[in-house]
TIFI-797450 format. One record per atom (N, C-alpha, C, CB): x, y, z. Coordinates in steps of 0.02 Angstrom, whole numbers, plus 50000, padded with zeros to 5 digits. Atoms other than C-alpha are relative to their C-alpha. Glycine has a CB too. Layout:
BEGIN
XYZ;...
This chain:
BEGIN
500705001449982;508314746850544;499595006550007;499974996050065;500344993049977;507974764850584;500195005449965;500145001950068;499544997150030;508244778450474;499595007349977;500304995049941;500524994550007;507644796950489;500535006249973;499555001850082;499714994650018;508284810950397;499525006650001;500274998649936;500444994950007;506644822950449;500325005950020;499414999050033;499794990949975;506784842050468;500695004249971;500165000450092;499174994450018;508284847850362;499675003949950;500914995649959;500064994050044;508434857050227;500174994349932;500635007950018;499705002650058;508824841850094;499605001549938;500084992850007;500394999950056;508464842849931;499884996549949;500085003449979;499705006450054;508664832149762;499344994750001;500874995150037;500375009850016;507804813449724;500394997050076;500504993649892;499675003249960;507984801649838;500504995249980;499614997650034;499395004150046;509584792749801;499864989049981;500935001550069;500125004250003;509384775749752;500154996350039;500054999049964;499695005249978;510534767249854;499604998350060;500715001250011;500405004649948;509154766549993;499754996149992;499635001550028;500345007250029;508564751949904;500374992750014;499995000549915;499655006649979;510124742149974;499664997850061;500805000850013;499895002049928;509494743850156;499424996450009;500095005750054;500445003650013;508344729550141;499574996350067;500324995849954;500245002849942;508014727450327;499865009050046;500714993150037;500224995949968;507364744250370;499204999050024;500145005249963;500854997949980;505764747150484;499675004849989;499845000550056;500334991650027;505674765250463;500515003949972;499695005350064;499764994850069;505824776950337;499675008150042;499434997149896;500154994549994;505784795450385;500435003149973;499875001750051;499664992450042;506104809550258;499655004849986;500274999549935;500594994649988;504794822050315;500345006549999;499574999250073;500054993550011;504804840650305;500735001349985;499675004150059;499444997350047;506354843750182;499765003549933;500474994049978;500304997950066;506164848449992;500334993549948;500295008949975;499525007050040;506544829949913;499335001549930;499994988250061;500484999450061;505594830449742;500004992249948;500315007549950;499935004750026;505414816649608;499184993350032;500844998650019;500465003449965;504064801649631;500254995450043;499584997249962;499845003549955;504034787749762;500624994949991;499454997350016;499535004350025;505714777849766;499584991949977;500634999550064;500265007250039;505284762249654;500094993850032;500344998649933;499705006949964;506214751349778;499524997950086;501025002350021;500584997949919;504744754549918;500084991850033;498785002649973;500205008249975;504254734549924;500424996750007;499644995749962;499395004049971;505914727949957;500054999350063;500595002449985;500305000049930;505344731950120;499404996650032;499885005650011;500515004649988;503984720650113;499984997450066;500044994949958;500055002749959;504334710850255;500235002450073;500194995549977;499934998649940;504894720850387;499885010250016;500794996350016;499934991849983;504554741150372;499125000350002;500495006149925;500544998349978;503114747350464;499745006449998;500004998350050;500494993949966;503084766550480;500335003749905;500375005550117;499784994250065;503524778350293;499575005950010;499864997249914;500044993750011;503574793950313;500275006149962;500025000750035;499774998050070;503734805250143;499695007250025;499674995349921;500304994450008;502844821350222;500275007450000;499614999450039;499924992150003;503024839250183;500894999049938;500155004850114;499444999450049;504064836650028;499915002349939;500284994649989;500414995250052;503864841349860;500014992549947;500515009349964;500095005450034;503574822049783;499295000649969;500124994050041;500584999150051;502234820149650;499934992149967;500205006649936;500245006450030;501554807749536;499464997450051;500614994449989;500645003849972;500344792149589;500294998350055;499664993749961;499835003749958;500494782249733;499714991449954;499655003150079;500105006649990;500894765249671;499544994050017;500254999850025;500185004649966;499784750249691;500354994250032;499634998549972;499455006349944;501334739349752;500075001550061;500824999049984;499974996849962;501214750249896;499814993550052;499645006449989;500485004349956;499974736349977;500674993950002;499074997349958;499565007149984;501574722749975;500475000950063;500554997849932;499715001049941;502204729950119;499634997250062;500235005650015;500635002249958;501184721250240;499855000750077;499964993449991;499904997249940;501834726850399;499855005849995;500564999550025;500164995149979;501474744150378;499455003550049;500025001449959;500504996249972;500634754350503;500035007249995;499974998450062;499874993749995;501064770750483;500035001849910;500745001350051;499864998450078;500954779850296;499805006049991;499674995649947;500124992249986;501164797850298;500205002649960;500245003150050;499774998750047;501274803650138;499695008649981;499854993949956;500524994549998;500384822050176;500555005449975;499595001550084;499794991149988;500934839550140;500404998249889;501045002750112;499575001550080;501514834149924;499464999949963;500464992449985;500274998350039;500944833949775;499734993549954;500375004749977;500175007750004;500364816149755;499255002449950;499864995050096;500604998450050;498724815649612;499914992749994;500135004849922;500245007150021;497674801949555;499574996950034;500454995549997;500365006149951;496624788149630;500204999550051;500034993449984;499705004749973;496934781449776;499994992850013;500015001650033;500055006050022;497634765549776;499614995550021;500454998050002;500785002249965;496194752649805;500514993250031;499084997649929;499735005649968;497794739449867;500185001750069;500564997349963;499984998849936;497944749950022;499604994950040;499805006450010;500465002049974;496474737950081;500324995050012;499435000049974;499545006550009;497684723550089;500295000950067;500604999749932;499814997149942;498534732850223;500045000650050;499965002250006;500454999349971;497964726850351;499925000150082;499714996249972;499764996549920;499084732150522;499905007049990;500894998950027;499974993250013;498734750950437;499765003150066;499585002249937;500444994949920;498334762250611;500065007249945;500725001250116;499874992250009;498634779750522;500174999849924;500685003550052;499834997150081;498404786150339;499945004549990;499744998649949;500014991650008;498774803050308;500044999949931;500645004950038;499924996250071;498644809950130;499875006449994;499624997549951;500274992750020;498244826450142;500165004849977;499845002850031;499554997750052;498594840050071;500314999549939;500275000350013;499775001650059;498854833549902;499304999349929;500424992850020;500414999250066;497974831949733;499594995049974;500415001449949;500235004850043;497104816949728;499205000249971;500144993850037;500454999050043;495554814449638;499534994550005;500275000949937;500215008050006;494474799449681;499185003150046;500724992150057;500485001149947;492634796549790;500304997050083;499504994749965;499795001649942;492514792149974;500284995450000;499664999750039;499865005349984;493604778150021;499444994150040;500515001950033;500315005249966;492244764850063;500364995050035;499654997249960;499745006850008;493404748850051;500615001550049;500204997549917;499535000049947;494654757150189;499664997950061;500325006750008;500574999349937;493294754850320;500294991450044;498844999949957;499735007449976;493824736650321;500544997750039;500154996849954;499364999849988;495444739450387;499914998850087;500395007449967;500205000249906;495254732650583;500445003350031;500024992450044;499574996949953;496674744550662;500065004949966;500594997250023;499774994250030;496444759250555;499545006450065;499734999949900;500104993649959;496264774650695;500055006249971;500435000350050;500054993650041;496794789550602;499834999849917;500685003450009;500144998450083;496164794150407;500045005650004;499354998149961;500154993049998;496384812450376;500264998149927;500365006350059;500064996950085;496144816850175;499925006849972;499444997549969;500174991349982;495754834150209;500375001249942;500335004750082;499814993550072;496254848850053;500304993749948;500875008350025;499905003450060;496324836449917;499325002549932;499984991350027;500464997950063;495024837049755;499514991650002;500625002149904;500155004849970;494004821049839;498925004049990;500594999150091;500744996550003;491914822749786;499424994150013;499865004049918;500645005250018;490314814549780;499805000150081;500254990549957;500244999449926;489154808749937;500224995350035;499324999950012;499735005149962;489784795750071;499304996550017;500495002650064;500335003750004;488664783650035;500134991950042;499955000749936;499815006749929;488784771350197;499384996149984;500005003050107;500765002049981;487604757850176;499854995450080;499724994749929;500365002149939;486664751450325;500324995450030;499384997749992;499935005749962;487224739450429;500654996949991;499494995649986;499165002750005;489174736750366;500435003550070;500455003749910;499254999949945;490444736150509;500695004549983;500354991850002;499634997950033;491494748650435;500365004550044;499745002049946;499594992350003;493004762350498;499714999650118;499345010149911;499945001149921;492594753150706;500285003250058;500244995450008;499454997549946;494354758850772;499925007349983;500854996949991;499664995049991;494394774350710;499985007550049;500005000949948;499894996549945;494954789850815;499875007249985;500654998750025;499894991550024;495284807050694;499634996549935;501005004849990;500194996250055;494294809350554;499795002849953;500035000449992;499794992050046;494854823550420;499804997449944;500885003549993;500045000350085;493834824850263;499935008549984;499154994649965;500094991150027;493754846250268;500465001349933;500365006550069;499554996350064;494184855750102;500014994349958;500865003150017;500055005850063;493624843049980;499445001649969;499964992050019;500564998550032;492114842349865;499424997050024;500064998549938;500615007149961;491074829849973;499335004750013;500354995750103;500644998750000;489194831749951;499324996050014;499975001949953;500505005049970;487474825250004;500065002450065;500144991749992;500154999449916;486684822050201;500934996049995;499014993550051;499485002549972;488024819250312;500024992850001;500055002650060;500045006550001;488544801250336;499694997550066;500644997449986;500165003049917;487444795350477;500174992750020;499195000350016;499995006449991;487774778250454;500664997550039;499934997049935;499125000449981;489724780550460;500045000950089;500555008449954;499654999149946;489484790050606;499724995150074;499965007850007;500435007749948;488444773250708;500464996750003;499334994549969;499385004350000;489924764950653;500655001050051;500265000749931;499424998149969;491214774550761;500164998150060;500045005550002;500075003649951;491364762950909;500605002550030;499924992949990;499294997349962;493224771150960;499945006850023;500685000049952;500014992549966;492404787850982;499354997050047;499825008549937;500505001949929;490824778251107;500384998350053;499494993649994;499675003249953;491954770451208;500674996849986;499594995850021;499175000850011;493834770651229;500184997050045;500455005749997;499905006049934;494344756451330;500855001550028;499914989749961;499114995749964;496304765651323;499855003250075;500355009249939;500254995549942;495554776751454;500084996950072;499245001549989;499985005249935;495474763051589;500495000950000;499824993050006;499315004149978;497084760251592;500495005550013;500324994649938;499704993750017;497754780251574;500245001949956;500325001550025;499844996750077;498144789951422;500784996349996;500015010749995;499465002850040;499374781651304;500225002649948;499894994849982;499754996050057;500234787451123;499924995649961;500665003049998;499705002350067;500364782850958;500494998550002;500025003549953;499225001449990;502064776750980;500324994549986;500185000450057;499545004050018;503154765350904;500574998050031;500135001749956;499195000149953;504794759451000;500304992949945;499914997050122;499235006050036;506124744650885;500444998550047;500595003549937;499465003549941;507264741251043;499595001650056;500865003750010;500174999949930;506834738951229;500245007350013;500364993950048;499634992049984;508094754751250;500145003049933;500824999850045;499854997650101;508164759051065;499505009749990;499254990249919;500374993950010;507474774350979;499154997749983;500415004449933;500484999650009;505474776750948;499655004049968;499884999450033;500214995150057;504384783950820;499295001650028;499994996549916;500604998649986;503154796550862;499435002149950;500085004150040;500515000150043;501774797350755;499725007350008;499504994250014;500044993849998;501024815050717;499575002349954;500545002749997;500574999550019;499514823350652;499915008350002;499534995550042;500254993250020;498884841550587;499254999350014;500165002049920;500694997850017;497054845150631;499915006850020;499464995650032;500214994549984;496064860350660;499575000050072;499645002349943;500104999149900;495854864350858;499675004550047;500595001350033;500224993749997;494804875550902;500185003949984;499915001950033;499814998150031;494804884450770;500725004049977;499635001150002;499214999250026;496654884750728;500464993249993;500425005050056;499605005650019;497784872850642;500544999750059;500335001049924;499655002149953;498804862550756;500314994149977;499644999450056;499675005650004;500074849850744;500284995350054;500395001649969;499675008049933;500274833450867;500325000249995;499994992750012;499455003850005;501844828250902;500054993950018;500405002450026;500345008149990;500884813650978;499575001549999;500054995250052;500625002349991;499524806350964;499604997250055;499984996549966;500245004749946;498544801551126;499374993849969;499645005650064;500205004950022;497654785951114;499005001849994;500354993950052;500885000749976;495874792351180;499985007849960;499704999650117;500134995650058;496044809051048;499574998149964;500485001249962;500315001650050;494594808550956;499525008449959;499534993250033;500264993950021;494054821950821;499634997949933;500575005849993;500365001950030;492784824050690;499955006849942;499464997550044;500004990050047;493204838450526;499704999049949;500815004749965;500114999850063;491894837350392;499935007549946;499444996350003;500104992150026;492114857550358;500154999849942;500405005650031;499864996650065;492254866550190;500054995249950;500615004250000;500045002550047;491404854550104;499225001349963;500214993850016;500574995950001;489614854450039;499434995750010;499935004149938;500205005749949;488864842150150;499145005349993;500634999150103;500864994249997;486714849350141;499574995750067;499284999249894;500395003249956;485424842950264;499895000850071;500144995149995;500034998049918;485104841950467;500604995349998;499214998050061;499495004749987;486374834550558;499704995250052;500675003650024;500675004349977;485854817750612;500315001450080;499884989749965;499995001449940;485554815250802;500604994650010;499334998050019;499295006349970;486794799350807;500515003750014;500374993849942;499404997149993;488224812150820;500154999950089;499965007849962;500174996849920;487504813851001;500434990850034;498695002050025;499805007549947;488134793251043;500664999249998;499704992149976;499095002449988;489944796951018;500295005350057;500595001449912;499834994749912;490164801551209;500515000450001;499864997650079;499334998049995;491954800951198;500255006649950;500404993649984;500004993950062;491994814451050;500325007950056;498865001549957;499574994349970;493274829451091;499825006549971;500774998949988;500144992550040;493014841150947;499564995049944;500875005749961;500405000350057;491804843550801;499795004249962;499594998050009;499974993550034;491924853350654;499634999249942;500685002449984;500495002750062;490284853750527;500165007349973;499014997250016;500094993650036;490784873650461;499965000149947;500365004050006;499904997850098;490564879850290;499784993949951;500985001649973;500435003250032;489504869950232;498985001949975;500164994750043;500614999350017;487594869750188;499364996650034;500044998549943;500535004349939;486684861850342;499365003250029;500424998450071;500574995049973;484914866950372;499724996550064;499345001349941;500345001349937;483594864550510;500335002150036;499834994350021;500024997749932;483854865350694;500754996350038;499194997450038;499645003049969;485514860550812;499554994750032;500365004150037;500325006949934;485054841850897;500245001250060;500264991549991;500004997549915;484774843251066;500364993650001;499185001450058;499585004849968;485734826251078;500775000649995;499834994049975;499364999950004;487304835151027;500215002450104;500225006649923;500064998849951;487094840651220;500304991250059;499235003249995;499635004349983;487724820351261;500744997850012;499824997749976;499105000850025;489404823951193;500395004350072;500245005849898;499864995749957;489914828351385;500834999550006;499584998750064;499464999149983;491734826851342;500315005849935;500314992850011;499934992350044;491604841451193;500535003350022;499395005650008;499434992449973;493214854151201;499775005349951;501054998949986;500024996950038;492794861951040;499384998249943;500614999949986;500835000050043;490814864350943;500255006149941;499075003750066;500084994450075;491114873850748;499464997849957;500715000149944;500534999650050;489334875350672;499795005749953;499514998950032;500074995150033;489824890250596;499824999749924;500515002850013;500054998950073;489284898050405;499644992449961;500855001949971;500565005250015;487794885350388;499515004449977;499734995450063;500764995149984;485974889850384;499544997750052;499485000349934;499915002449937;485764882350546;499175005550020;500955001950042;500534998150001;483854887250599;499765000650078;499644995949955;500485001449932;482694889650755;500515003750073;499874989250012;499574996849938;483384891250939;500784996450023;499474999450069;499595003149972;484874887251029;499964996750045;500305002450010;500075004049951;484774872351117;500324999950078;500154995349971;499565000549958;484994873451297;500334994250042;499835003350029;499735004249967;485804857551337;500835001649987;499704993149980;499184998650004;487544864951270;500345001050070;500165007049956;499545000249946;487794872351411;500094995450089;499945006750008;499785004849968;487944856151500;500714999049976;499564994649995;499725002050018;489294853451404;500575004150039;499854999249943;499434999149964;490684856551546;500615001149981;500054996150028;499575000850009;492174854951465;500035004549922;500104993350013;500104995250053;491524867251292;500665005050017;499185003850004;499444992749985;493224879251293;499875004349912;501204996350017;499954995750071;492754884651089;499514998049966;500624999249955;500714998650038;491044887651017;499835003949950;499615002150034;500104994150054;490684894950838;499394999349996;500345000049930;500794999050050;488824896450785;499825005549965;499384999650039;499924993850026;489294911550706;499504999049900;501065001750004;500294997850070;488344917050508;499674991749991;500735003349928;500345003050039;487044906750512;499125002549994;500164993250020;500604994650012;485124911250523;499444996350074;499564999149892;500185001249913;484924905350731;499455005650013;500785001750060;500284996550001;483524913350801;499895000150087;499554999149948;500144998149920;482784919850992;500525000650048;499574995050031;499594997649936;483674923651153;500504993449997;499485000950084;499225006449996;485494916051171;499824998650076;501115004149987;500025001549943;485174905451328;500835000950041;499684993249996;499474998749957;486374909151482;500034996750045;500055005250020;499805004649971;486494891951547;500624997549988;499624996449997;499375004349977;488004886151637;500445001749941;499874991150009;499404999150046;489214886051509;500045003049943;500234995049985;500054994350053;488424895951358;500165006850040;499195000349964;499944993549953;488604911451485;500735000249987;499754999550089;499284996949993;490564911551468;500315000949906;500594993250058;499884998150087;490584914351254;499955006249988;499494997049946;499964994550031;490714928951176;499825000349960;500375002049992;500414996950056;489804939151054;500494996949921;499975010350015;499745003950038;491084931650934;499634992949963;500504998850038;500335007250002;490374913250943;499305000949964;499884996850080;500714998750009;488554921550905;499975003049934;499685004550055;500264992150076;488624935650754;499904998849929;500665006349982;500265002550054;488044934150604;499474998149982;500204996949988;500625005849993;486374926350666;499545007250007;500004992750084;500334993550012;485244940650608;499315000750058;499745000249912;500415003049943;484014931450757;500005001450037;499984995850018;499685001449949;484854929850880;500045008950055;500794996349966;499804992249964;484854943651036;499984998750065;499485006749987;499995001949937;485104943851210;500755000150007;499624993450014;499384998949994;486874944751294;500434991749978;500085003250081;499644994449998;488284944851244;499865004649965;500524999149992;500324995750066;487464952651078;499795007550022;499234995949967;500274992449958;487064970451092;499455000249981;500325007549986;500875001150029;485364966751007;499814996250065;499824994349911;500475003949940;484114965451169;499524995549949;499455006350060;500635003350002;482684953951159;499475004650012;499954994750046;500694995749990;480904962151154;499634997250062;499474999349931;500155001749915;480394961351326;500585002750041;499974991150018;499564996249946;481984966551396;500085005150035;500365000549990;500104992249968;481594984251420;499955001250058;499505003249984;500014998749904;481704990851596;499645006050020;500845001650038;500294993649953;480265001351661;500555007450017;499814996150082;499564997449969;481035017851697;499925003150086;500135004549954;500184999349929;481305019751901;499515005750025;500605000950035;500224992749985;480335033051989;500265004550030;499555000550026;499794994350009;481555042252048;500755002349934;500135001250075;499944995150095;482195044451857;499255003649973;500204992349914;500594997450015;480425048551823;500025007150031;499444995650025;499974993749975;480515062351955;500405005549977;500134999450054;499464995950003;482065067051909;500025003949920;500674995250017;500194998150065;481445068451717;499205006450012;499804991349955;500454997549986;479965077251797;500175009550013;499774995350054;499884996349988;480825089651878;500425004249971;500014998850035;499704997750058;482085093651740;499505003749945;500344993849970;500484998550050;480505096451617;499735006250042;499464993649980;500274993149968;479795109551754;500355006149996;499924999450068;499284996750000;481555118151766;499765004849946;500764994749979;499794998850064;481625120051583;499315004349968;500224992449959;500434995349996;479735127751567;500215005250031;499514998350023;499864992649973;480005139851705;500435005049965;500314999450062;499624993950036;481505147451612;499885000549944;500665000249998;500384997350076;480595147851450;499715007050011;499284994749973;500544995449978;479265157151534;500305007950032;499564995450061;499654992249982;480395169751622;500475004549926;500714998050074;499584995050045;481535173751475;499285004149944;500734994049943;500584997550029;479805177551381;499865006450012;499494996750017;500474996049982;479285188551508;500455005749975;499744999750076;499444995550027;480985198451490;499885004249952;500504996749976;500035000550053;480805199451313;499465006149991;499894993149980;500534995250001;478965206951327;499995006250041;499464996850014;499874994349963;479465219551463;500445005649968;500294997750061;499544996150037;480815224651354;499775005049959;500364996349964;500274998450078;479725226551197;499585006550046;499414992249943;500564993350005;478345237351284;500775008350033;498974997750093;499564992349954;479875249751386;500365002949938;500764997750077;499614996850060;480705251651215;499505006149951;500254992949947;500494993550054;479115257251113;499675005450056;499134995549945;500314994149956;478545269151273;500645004149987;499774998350090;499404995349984;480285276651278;500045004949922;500834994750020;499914997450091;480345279051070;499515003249998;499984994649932;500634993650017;478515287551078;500125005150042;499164998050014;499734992849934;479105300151224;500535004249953;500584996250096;499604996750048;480675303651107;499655003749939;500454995049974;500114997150048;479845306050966;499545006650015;499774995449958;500324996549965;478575316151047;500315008650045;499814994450041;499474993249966;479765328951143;500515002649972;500354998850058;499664996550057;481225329551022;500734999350040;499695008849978;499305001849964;482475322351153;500664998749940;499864991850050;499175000350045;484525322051080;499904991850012;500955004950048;499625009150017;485195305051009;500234999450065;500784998449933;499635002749977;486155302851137;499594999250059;500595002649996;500615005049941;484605300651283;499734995549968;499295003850036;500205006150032;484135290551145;500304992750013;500085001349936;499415007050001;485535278051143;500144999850077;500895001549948;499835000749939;485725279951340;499294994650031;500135008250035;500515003649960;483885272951364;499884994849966;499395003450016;500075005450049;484105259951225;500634994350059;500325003049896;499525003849986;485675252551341;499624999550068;500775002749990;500215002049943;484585254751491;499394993149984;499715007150038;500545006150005;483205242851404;500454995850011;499564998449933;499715009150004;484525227651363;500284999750074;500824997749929;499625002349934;485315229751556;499094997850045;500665009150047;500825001949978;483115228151599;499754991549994;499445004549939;500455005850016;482945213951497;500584995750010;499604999649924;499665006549959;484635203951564;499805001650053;500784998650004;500344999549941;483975207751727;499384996050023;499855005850000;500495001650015;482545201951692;500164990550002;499805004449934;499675006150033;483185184551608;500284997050056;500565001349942;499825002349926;484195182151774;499384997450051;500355006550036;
């Protein structure tokens, strides 16, 4: 019923004979080096396997449209391979699916509209695939309710963001898990039996991270490094449960919404390498719980406010914003300048007097010198004195004129 061979070192096809065990629930043969395409004998499992897990292997080809005859599946983690093609449009059949990972792989298709339908689908991550075009949500469909994570970064996706999608996200407004205290992704097959934990790659303030669970009230949002253009709409601001949110590297103009300032359960804001316009809104730093803020290279402008919780970022979070000045930045604001005190004034006063006076004395030196030298040289020449009173009253001038200088 249970059958995990994750984390070795295997290698090869998968052998056929797993096609006898016709009463398995789960399949795990994650992070090995198994190669070859999906065993052909998948749907023999039709009626009772819920979780397949094929990730971090080196399998290729399509994914099957018989895929959809398993009908129990909830789990389908087919990420980290070399999977190409469509994806299959019988996934929609599917319809206990909680979690579809594909990522990391080669497929080639538009947004999944027709997954939206899926009433228990919580995680989608598609992330670094070859996935384009705009996410064209139309109005008023009930679409993608439950879900919790996600991951479309590193794809070709273009156009405004999806505002429609994101009206739709009723599991990031309100997580009714929460009442009751954080729960998992978790699978269990016996009362005392073993249990399958479900597991997820996103980017975490800013750095890849891997779940080993999933909590139930996790909710994240990665449309980065794609080429998403436009403002970002205000609705982003009604998914109060929202943890992280990552719009970077993309092509987003205008101004930050001041309603992203609702999202008071934020851990992690990346609006970095936009063209992101105007001021920085200060309702961020309401945002209590902000531990990782990029607004780095974009073209932000006026004083970085130093409310509440923007005050603990670093010049990091800010640079790039050719605008932007005020602390932490070492670029002041115009106005900041600080009168200088008066007693620096004095003290600049009295330094500047200093520094005359001994102009004026070494001068005088100088000129006392000059006239005792040419009186002494016309007396010499005049009388016919020896060199050597010569050179005796030449050493008495320079001991005149340091004397003097003192």
């Amino acid at each position: 019923m249970y059958y995990s061979i994750a984390n070795n070192v295997m290698t090869g096809r998968t052998p056929s004979l797993i096609c006898n065990a016709t009463n398995l629930e789960m399949i795990d043969l994650s992070n090995n080096s198994l190669i070859g395409s999906l065993p052909w004998c998948l749907t023999n499992f039709s009626t009772v396997l819920s979780v397949l897990n094929l990730g971090m292997n080196h399998f290729e080809g399509t994914i099957p449209q018989t895929i959809s005859l398993i009908h129990r599946l909830t789990t389908l983690d087919l990420s980290r391979n070399r999977f190409e093609g469509t994806l299959p449009r019988s996934l929609a059949n599917c319809t206990n699916l909680e979690i579809l990972d594909l990522s990391v792989n080669q497929m080639e298709d538009t947004f999944p509209t027709w997954l939206g339908k899926l009433p228990e689908l919580k995680v989608l991550n598609l992330r670094s695939n070859n996935l384009k075009g705009p996410l064209n949500i139309p109005k008023g469909d009930l679409i993608f309710t439950e879900l919790r994570i996600l991951d479309l970064s590193n794809n070709n996706f273009c156009g405004p963001l999806p505002a429609h999608l994101i009206m739709n996200l009723e599991g990031m407004k309100n997580t009714e898990d929460g009442q009751y205290g954080a729960s998992y992704m978790t699978r269990r097959y016996f009362s005392f039996g073993p249990s399958y934990e479900n597991t997820v790659t996103v980017m975490m303030k800013g750095r890849e991270t891997k779940l080993v669970k999933i909590l139930t009230i996790f909710t994240t949002i990665d449309l980065s490094q794609n080429f998403f253009q436009g403002d970002i709409p205000e609705v982003f601001g009604h998914l109060c449960y929202l943890i992280g949110l990552n719009l970077s590297h993309n092509h987003l103009t205008s101004s930050i919404p001041l309603t992203l300032g609702n999202l008071t359960n934020l851990e992690w804001l990346d609006l970095s390498w936009n063209m992101l316009s105007e001021r920085i809104p200060r309702a961020l730093g309401d945002l209590t719980y902000l531990g990782y803020l990029n607004l780095s290279k974009n073209q932000l402008t006026g004083q970085i406010p130093q409310d509440r919780q923007l005050s603990t970022f670093l010049n990091d979070s800010f640079s790039g914003n050719p605008g932007l000045c005020g602390t932490p930045l070492s670029k002041a604001c115009l106005g900041d300048a600080q009168p200088p005190s008066p007693s620096s004034s004095l003290t600049l006063d009295r330094e500047g007097h200093e520094s005359w006076f001994k102009q004026k004395v070494v001068w005088i030196g100088y000129a006392s010198g000059i006239v005792i030298g040419i009186s002494v040289a016309y007396i010499a020449i005049q009388t016919g004195w020896p060199k050597w009173l010569a050179r005796g009253v030449r050493m008495l001038e320079r001991s005149a004129v340091e004397w003097m200088e003192k």
